[in-house]
C-alpha positions in Angstrom: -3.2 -6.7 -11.6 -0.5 -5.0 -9.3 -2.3 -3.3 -5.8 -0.5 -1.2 -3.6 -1.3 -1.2 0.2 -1.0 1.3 2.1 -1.7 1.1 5.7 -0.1 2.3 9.2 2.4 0.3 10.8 -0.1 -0.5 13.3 -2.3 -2.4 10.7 0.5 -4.7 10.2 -1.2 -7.6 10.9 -4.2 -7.1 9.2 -2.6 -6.4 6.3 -0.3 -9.4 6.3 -2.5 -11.7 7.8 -5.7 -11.2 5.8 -5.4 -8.1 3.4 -2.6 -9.6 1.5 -3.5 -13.3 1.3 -6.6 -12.5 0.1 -5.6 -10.2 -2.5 -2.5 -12.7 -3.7 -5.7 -15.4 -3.5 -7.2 -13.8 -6.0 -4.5 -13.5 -8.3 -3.4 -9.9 -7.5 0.3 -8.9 -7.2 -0.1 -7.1 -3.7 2.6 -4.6 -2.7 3.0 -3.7 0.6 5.6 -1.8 2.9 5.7 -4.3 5.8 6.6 -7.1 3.6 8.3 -6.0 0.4 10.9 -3.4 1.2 13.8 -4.7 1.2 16.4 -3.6 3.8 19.7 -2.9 2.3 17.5 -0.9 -0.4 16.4 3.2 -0.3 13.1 2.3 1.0 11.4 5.7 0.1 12.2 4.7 -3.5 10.8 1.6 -3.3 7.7 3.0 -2.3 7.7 5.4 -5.0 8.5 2.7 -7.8 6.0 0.3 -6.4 3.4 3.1 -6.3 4.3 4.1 -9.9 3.9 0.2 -11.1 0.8 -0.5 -9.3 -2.8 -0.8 -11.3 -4.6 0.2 -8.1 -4.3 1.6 -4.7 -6.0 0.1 -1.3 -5.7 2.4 1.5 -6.4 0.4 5.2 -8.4 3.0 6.5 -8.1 2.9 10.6 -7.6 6.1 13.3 -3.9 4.9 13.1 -4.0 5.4 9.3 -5.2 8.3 9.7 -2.3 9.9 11.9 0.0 8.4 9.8 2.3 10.9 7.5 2.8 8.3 5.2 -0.5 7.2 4.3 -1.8 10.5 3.9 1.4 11.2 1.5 0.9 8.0 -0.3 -3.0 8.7 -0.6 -2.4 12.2 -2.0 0.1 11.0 -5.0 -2.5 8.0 -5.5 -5.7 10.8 -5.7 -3.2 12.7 -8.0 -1.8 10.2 -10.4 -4.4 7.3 -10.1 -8.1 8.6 -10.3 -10.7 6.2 -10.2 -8.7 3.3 -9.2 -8.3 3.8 -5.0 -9.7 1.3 -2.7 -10.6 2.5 0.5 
């Protein structure tokens, strides 16, 4: 099962240090920004393709979440494109 994270850059830690390990515990292919973009890459694209290949979307709900452009972007294509399988 692939899961896509989305989160603020704020929840950083969270997200690596518990959200993730968790998940990967479990046996779920976690994707996240703050650990799987790689650098020399068009990182908006890899968002979109790791989006587009994930089973299920997690959002870290927080008031920095919440401001964020990006996770309300993300949150709209996965409400669009992925019904019934979002995570709050």
């Amino acid at each position: 099962m692939r899961i896509f994270i989305s989160h603020s850059t704020r929840d950083r830690d969270f997200v690596l240090s518990r959200l993730k390990p968790a998940l990967d515990a479990k046996g779920c292919a976690s994707w996240c920004s703050s650990s799987d973009l790689k650098a020399a890459a068009n990182w908006e694209q890899q968002i979109r393709a790791a989006l587009a290949a994930s089973d299920w979307f997690v959002v870290v709900m927080s008031p920095d979440a919440q401001d964020s452009e990006w996770v309300q972007a993300e949150t709209h294509w996965a409400v669009e494109h992925m019904p019934g399988r979002i995570v709050p």
